[in-house]
Rosetta silent file (secondary structure, phi, psi, omega in degrees, C-alpha in Angstrom):
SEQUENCE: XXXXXXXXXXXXXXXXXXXXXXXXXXXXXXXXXXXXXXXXXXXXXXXXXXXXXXXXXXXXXXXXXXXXXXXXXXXXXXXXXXXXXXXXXXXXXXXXXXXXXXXXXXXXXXXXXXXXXXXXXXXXXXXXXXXXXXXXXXXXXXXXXXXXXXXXXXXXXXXXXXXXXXXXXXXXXXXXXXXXXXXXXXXXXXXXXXXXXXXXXXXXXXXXXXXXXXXXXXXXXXXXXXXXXXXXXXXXXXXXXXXXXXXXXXXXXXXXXXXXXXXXXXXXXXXXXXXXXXXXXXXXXXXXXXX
SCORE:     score description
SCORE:     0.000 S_00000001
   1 L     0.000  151.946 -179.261   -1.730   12.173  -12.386 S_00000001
   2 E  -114.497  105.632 -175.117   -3.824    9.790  -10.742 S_00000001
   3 E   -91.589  145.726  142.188   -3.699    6.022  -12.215 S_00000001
   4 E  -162.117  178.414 -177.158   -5.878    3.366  -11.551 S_00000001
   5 E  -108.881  163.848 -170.288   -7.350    0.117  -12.320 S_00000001
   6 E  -151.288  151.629 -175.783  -10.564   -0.529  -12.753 S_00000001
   7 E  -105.190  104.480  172.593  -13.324   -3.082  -13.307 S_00000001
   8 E   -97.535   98.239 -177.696  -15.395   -2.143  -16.539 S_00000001
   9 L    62.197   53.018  174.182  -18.168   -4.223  -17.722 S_00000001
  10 L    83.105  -20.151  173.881  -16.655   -7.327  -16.063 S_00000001
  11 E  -120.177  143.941 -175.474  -12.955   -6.605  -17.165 S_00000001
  12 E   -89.914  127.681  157.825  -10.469   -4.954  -15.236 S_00000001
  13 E  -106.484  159.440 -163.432   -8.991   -2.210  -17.062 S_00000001
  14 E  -144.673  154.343 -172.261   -6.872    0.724  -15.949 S_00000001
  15 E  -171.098 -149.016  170.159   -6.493    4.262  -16.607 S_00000001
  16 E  -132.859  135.727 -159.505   -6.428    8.087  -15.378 S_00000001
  17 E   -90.127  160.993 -170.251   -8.804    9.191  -13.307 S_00000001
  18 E  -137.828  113.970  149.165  -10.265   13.152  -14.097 S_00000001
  19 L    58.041 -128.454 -166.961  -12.372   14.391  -11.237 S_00000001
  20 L  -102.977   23.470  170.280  -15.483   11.722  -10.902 S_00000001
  21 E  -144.891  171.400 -173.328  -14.311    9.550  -14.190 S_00000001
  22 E  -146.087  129.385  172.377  -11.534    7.855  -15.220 S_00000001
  23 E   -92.096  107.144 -117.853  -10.201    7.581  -18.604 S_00000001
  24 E  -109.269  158.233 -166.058   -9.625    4.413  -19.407 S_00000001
  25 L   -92.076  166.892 -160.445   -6.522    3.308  -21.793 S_00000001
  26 L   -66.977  179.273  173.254   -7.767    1.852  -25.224 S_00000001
  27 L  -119.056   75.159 -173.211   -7.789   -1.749  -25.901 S_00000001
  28 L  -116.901  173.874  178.734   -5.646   -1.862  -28.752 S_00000001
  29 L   -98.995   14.002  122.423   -2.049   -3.570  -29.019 S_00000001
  30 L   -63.877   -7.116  154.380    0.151   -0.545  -28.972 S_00000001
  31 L  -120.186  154.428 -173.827   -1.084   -0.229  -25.284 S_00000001
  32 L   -63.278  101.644 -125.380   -0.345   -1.649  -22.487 S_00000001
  33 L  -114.371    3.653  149.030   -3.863   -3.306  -21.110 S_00000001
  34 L  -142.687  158.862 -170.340   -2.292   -3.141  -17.653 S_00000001
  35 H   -57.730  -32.988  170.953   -1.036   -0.618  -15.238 S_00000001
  36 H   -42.996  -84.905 -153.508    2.312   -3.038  -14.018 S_00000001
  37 H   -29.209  -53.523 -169.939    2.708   -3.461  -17.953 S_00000001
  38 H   -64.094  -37.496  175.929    2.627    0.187  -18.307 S_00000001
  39 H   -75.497  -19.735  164.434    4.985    1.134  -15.451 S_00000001
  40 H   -72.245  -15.263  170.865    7.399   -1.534  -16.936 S_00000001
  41 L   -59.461  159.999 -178.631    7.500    0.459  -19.946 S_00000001
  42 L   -84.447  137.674 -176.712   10.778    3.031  -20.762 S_00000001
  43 H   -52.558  -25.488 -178.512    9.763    6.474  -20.138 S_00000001
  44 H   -87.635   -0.162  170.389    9.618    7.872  -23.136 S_00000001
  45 H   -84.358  -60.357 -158.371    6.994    4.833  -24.468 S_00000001
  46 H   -52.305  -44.845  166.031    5.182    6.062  -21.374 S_00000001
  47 H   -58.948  -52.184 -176.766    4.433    9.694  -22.528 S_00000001
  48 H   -53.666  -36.929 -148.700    3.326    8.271  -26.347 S_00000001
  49 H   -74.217  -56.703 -156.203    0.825    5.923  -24.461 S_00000001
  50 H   -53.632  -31.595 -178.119   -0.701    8.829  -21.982 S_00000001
  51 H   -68.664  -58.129 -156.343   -0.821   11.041  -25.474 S_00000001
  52 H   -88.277   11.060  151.386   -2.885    8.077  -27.129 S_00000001
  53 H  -105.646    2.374  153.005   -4.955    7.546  -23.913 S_00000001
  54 H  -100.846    7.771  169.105   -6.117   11.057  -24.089 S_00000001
  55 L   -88.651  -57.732 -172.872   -7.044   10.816  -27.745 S_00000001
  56 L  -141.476   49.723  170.755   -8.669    7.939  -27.447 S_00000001
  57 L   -99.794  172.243 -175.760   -9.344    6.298  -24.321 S_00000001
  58 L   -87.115  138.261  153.285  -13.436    6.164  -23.258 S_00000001
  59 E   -70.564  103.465  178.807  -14.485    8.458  -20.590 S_00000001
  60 E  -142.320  170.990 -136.535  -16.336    6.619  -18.451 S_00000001
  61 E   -83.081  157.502 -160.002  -18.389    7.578  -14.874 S_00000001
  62 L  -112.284  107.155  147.498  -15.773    6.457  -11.478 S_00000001
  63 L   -56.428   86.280 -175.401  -17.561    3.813   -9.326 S_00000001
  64 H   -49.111  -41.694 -171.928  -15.813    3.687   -6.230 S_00000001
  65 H   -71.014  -12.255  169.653  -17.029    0.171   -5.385 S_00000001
  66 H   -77.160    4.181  170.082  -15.655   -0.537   -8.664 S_00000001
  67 E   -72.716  105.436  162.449  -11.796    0.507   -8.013 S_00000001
  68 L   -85.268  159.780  155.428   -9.618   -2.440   -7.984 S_00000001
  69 L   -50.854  125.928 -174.210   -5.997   -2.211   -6.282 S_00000001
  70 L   -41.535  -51.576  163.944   -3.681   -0.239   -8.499 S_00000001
  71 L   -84.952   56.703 -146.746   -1.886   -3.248   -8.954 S_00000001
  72 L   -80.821  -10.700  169.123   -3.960   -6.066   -8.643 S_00000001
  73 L  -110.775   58.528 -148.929   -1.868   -8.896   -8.916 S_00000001
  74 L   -45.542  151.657  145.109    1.804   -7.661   -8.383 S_00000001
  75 L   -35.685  -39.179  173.417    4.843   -9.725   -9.927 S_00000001
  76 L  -124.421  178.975  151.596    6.327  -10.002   -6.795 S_00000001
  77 L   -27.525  153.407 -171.354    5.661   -9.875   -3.052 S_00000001
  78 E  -112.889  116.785  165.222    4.391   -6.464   -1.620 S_00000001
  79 E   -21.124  136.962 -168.362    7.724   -4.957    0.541 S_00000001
  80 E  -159.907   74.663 -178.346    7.207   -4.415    3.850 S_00000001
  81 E   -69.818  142.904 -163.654    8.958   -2.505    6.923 S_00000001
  82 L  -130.058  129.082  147.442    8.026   -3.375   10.483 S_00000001
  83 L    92.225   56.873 -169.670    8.872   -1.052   13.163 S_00000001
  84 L  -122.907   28.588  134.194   10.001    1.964   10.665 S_00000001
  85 L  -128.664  134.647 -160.643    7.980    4.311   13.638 S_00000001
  86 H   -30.553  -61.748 -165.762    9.642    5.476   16.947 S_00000001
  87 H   -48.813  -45.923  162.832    5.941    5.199   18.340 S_00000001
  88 H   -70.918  -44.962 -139.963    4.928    2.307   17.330 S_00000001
  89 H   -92.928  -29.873 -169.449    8.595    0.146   17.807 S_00000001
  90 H   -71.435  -65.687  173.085    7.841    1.745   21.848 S_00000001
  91 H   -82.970   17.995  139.858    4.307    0.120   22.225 S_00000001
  92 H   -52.467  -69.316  172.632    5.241   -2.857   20.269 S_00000001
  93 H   -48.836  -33.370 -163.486    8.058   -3.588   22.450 S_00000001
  94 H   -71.593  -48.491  176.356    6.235   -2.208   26.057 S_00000001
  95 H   -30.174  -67.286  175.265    3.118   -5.164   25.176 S_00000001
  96 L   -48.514  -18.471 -164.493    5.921   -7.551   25.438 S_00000001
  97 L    77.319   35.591  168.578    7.669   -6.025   28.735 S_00000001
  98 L  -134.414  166.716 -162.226   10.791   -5.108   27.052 S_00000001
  99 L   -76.990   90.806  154.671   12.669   -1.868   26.678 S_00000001
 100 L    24.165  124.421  150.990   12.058    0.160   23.485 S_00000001
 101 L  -135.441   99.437 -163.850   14.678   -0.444   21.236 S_00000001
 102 L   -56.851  167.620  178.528   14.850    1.540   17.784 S_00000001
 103 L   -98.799  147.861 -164.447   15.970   -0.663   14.992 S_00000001
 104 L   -92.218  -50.977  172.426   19.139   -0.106   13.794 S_00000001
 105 L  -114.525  150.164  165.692   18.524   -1.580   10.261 S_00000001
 106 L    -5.796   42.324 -160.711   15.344   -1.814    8.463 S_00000001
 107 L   -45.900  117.426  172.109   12.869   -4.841    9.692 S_00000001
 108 E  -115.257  128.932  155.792   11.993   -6.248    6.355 S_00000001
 109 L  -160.841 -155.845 -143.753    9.547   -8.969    5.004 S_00000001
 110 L  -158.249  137.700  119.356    6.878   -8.905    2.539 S_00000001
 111 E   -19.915  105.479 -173.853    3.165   -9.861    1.926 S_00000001
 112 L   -56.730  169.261 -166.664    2.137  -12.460   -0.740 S_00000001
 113 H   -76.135  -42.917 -174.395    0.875  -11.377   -3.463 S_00000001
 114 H   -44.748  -31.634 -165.798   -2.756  -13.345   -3.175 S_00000001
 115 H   -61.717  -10.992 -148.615   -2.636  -10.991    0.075 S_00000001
 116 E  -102.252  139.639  178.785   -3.267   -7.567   -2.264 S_00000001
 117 E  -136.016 -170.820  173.482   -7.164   -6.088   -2.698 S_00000001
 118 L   -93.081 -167.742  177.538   -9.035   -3.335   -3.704 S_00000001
 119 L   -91.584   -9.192 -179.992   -9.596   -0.115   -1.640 S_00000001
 120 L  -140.368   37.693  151.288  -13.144   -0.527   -1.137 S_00000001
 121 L   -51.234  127.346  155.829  -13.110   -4.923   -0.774 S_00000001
 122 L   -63.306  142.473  167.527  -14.603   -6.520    1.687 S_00000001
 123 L  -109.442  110.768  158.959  -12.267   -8.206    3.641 S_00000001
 124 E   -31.796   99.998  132.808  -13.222  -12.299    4.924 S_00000001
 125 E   -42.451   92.345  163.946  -12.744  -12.918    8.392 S_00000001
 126 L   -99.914   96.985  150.050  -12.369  -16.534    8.879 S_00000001
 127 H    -3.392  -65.123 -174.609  -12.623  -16.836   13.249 S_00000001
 128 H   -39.038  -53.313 -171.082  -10.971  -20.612   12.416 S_00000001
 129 H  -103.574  -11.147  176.838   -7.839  -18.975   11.739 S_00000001
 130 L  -175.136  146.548 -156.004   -7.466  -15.949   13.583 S_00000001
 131 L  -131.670   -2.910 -165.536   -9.283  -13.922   16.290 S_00000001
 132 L  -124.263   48.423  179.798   -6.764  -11.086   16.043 S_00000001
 133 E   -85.674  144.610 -134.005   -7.006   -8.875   13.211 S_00000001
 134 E  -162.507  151.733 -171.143   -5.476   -6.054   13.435 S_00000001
 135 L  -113.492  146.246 -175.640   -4.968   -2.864   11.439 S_00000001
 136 L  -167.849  127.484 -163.770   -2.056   -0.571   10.257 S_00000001
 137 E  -116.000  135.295 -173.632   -2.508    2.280    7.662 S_00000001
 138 E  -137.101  140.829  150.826    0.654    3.065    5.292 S_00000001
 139 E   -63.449  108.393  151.973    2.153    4.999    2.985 S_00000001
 140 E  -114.213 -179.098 -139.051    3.246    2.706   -0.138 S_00000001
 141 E  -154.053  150.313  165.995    5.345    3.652   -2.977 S_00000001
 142 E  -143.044  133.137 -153.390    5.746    1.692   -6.737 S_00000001
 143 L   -86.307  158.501  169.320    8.954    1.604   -7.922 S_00000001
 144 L  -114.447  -11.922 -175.413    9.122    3.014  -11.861 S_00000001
 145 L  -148.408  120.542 -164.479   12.545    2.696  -12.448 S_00000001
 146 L   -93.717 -166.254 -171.299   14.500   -0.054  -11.366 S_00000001
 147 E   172.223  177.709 -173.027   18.075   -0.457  -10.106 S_00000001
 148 L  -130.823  157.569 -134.720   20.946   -1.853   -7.925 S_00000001
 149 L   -51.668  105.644 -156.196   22.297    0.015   -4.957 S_00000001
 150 L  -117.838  115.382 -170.527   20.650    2.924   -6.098 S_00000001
 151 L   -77.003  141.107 -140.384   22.193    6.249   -4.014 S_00000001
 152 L  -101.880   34.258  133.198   19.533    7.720   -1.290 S_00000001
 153 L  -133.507   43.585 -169.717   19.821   10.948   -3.108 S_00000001
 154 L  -127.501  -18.852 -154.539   18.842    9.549   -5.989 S_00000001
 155 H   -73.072  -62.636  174.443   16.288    7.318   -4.592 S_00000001
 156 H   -28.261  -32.640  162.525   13.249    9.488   -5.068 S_00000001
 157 H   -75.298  -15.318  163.927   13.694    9.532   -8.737 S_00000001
 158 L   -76.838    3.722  168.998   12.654    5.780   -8.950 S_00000001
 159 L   -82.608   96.159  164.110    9.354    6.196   -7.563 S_00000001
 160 L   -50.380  -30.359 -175.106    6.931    5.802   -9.889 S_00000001
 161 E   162.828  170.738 -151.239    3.854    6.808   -7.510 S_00000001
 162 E  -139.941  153.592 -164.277    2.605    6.498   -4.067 S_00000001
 163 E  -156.617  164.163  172.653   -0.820    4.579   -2.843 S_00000001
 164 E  -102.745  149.341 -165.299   -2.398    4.222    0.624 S_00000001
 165 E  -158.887  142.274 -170.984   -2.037    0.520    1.793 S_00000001
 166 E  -119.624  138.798 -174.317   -3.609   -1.100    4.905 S_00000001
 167 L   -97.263  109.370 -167.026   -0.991   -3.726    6.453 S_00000001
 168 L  -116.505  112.597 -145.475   -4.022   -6.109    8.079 S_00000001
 169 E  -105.862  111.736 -177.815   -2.073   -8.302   10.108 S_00000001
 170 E   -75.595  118.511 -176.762   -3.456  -11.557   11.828 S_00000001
 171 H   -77.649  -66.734 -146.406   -1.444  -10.996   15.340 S_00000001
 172 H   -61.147  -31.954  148.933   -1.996  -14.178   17.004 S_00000001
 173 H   -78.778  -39.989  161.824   -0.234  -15.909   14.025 S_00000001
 174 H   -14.576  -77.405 -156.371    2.479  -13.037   13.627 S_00000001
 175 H   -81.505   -6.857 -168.169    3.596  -14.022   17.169 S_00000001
 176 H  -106.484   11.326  161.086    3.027  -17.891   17.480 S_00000001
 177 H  -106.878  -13.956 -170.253    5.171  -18.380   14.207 S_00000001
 178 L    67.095    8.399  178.383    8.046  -15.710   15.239 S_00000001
 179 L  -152.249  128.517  177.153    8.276  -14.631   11.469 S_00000001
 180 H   -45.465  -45.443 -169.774    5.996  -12.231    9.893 S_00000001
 181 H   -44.233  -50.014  179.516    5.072  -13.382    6.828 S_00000001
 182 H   -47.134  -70.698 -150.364    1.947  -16.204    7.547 S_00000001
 183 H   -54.700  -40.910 -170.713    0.639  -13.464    9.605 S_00000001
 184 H   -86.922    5.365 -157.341    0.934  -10.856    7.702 S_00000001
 185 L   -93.987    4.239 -174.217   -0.228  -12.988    4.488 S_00000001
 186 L   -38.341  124.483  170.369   -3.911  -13.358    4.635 S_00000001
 187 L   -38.072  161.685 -160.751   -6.096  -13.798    1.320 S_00000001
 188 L   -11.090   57.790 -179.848   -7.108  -10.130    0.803 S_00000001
 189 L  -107.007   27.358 -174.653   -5.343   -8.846    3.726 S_00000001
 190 E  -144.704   68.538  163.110   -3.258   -6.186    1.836 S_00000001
 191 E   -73.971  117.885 -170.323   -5.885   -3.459    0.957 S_00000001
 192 E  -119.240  150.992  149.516   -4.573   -0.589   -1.528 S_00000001
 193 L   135.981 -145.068  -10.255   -5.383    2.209   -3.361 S_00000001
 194 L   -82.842   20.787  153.341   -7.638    3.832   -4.581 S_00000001
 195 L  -160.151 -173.986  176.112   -5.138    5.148   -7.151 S_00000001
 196 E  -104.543   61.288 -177.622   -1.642    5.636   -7.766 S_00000001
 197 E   -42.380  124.990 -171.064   -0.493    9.383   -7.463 S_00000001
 198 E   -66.844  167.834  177.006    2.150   10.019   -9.343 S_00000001
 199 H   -67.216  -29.653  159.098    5.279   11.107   -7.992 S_00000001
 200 H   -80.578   -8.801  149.859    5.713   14.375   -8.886 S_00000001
 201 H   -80.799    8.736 -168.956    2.553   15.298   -7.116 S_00000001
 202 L  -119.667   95.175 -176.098    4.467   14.031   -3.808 S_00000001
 203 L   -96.816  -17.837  160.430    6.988   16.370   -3.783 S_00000001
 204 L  -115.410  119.896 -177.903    8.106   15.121   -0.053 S_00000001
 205 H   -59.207  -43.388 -173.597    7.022   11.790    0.925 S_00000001
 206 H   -55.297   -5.599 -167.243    8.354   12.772    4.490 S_00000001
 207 H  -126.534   33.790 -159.511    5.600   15.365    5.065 S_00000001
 208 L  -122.788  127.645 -177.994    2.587   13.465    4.679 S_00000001
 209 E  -116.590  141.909 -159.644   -0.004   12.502    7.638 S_00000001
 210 E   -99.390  156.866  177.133   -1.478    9.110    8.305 S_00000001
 211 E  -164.624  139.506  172.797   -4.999    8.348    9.766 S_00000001
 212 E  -129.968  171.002  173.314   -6.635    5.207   10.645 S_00000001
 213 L  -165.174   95.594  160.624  -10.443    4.954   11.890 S_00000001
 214 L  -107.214  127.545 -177.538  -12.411    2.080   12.780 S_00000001
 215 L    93.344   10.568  165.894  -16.507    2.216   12.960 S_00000001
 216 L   115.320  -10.754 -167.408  -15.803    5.996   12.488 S_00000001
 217 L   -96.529  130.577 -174.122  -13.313    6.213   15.857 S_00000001
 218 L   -84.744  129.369  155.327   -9.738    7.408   14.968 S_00000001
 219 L   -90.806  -36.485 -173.337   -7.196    4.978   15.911 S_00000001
 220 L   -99.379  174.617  151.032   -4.226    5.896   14.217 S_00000001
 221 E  -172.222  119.474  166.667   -2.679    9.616   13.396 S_00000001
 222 E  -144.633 -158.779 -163.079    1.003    9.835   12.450 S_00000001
 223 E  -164.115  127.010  145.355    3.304   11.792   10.219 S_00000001
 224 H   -56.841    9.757 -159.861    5.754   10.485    7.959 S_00000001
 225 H  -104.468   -4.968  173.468    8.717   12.973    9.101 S_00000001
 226 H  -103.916   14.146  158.186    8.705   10.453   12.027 S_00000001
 227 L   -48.082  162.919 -175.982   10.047    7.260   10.049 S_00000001
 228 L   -99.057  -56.109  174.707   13.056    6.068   11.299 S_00000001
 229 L   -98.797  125.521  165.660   14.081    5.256    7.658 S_00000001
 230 L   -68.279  131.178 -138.711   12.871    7.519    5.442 S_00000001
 231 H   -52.694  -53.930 -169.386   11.247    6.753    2.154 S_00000001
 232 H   -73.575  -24.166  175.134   14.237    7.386    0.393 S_00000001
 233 H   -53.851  -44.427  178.694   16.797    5.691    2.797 S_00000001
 234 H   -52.531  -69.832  175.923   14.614    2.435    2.339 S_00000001
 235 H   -20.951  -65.658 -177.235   15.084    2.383   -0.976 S_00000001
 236 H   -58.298  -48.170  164.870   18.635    2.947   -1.073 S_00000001
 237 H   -57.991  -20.612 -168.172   19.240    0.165    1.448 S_00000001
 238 H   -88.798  -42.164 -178.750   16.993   -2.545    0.007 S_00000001
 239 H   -79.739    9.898  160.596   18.897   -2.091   -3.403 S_00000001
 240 H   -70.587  -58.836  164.467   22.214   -2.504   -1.911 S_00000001
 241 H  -105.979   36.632  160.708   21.158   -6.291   -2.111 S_00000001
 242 L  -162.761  127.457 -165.976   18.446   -6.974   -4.416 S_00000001
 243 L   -75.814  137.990 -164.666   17.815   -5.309   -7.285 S_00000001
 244 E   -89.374  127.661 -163.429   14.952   -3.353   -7.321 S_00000001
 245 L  -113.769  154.953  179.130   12.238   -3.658  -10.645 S_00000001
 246 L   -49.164  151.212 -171.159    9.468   -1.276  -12.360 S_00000001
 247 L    71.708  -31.542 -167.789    6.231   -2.522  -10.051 S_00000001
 248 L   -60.889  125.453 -175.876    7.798   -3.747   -7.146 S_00000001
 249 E   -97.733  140.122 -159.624    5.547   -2.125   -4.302 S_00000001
 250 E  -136.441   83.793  165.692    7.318   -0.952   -1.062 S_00000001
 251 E   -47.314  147.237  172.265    4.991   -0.328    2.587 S_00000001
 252 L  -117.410   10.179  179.155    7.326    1.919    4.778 S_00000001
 253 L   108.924  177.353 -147.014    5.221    1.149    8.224 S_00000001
 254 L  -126.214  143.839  174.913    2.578    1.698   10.340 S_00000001
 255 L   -83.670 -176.545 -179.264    2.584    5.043   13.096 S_00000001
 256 L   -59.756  133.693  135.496    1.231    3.877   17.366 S_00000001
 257 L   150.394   -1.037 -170.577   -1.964    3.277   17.648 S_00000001
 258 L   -40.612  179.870  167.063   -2.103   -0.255   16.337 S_00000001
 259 L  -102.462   -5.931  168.408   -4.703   -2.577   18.190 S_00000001
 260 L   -93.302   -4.066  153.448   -2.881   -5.282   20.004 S_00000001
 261 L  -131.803   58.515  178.149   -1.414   -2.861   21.644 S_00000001
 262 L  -115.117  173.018 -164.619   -4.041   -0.833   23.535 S_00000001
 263 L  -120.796  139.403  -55.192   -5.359   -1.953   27.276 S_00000001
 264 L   -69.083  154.945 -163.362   -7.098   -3.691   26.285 S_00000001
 265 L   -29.488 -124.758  178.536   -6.682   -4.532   22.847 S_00000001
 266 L   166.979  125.495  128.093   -8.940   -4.012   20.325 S_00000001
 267 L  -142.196 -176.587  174.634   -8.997   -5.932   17.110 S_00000001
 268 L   -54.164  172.695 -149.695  -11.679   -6.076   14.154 S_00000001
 269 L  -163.687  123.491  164.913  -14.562   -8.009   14.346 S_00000001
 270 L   -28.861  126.508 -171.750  -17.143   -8.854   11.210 S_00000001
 271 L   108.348  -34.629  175.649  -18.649   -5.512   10.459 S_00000001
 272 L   -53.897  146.397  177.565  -16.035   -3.233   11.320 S_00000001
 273 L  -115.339  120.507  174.995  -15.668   -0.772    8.986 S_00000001
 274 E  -111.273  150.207 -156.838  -11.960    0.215    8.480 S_00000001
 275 E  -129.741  126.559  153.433  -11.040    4.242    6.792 S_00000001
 276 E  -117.327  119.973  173.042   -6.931    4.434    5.864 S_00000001
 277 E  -128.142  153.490  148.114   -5.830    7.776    4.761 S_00000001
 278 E  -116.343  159.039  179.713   -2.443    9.615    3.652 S_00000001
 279 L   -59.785  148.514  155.448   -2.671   13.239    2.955 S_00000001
 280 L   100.242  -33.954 -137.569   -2.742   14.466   -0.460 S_00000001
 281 L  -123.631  -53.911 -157.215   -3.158   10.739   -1.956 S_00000001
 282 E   166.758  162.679  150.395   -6.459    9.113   -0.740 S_00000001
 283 E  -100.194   99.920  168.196   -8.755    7.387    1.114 S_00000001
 284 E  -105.964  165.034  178.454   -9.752    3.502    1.467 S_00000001
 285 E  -167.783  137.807  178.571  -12.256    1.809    3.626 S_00000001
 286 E  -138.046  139.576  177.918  -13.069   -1.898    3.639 S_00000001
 287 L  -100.690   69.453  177.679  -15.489   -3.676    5.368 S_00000001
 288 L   -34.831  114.378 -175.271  -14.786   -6.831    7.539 S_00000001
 289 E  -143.674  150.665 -156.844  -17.134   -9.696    6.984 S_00000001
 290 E   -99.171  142.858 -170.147  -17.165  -12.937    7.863 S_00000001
 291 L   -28.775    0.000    0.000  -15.791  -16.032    5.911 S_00000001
């Protein structure tokens, strides 16, 4: 199944999309009027809704520009691994002049929430604050089932559904604060979507290829079978200390190809048009424009 949210006649609503419409969940008080609510639901209230949003949700025609982020306002922080590809952690590290060094454990930190957008937003440039925007196309994951040190062969069942997510990363603060977060935190600097596939259409997260393209030029191409931690490993480590809840959204990293580190760099520029794909799941593209 493919969930999303959606903005209908001024209200965002959410549903499942069929082919070039999406069938939208009723607005009655035995459903859930958003997709978080609904993924916080127990599984078995999740099949009665999905029965009683194919009786009687409205059919109505799928607007692309009209796709909100599956989630648009998360509960928490959006998850975030830095340096979870060989390729990338090599020309991260070379930019600097130091020697490739894989990470041992996870690099984790996390995107604010204000940071999260739709798949086809423009994204605000403000120059004033950063000259160095920068791009990184991901596989993300929503968890459906929460848990505490949750066993990595086990992990896989706690995925609720999988999304394409662009990590859009102001570099120039990234490096002059020495801690990710400002940088990576930008008002609509976390573009997602355009739906949620469910998880049992993924049947290996590991085997899924990444593409970035800006103005039409590919920058990125990777393959998840080259994470260092693998979708499910992540899991399992981040819930050995914090317990992990229905919604909570998880990036797993960006493959080489990033823009601060090509000779000579490259970042976005009002106008740029940026295209994120994972196989299988989707396409977004947002349009950088200025502030």
């Amino acid at each position: 199944m493919r969930f999303a949210s959606y903005q209908h006649e001024d209200t965002p609503r959410w549903g499942l999309v069929e082919g070039d419409h999406i069938r939208l969940a009723p607005r009655r008080g035995d459903c859930p009027q958003t997709l978080l609510a609904f993924i916080e639901r127990k599984a078995a209230e999740r099949e009665s809704i999905l029965a009683a949003i194919g009786e009687h949700g409205e059919l109505v025609p799928l607007l692309r520009e009209k796709l909100l982020a599956p989630i648009p306002r998360p509960a928490k922080n959006v998850i975030c691994l830095g340096l979870n590809y060989a390729a990338h952690a090599a020309e991260s590290f070379a930019v600097q002049g130091r020697q490739a060094k894989l990470p041992e454990h996870p690099v984790v930190f996390t995107k604010a929430v204000t940071s999260v957008t739709g798949p086809y937003a423009r994204i605000p440039l403000d120059t004033a604050v950063t000259e160095q925007l920068d791009w990184e196309v991901e596989l993300a994951l929503v968890i459906g089932k929460g848990g505490r040190h949750i066993p990595e062969e086990q992990a896989l069942d706690h995925v609720f559904g999988y999304t394409v997510l662009n990590d859009l990363s102001m570099r120039d603060l990234q490096f002059r604060h020495k801690q990710f977060f400002l940088g990576k935190s930008m008002d609509q600097g976390c573009p997602m979507g355009p739906w949620l596939l469910s998880a049992d259409q993924v049947p290996d997260p590991q085997n899924l290829t990444l593409r970035c393209r800006v103005d039409g030029a590919l920058k990125q191409e990777g393959h998840t079978r080259d994470q260092i931690f693998s979708v499910a490993r992540t899991i399992a480590i981040l819930s050995q200390s914090m317990t992990l809840e229905p919604g909570d959204i998880i990036a797993t990293g960006t493959p080489d190809g990033v823009g601060f580190a090509r000779t000579p760099p490259e970042f976005l520029q009002a106008g740029s048009v940026v295209e994120c794909e994972v196989e299988g799941i989707g396409v977004i593209r947002n349009t950088v424009v200025d502030a």
